[in-house]
N, C-alpha and C positions, 0 to 999 in steps of 0.2 A: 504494500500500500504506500510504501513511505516512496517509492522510486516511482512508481505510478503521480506520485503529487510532485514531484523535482521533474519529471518529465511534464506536465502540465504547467508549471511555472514556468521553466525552459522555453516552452514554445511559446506564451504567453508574452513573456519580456524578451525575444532574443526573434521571436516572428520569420523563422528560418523560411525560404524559397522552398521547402519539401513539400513541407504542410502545408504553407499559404496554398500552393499548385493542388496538394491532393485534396484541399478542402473544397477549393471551387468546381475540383473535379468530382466530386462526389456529394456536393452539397444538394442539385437538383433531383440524386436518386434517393440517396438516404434520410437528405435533411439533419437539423440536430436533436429534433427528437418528438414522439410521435403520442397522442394523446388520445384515448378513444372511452369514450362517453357511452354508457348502456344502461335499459330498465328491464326491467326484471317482467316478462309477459306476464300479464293478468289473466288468471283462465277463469271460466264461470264455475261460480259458487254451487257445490253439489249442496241442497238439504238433506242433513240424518232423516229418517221417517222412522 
């Protein structure tokens, strides 16, 4: 985790030619991140008899 976070900060302040490239090349398929919104179906109410 800890080289996962110096690898994020690295790119962030130091903005290498790699990633600027791989990000604009993958930014239209992947995007940064994906959100998906759902309800729960309602089905009809059986009565006990």
């Amino acid at each position: 985790m800890r080289a996962y976070h110096k690898l994020l900060v690295w790119d962030i302040m130091k903005k290498p030619l790699a990633t600027r490239v791989a990000e604009q090349a993958l930014n239209p398929l992947i995007g940064k991140s994906f959100v998906a919104y759902a309800t729960k179906p309602h089905l009809p109410r059986v009565d006990a008899k």
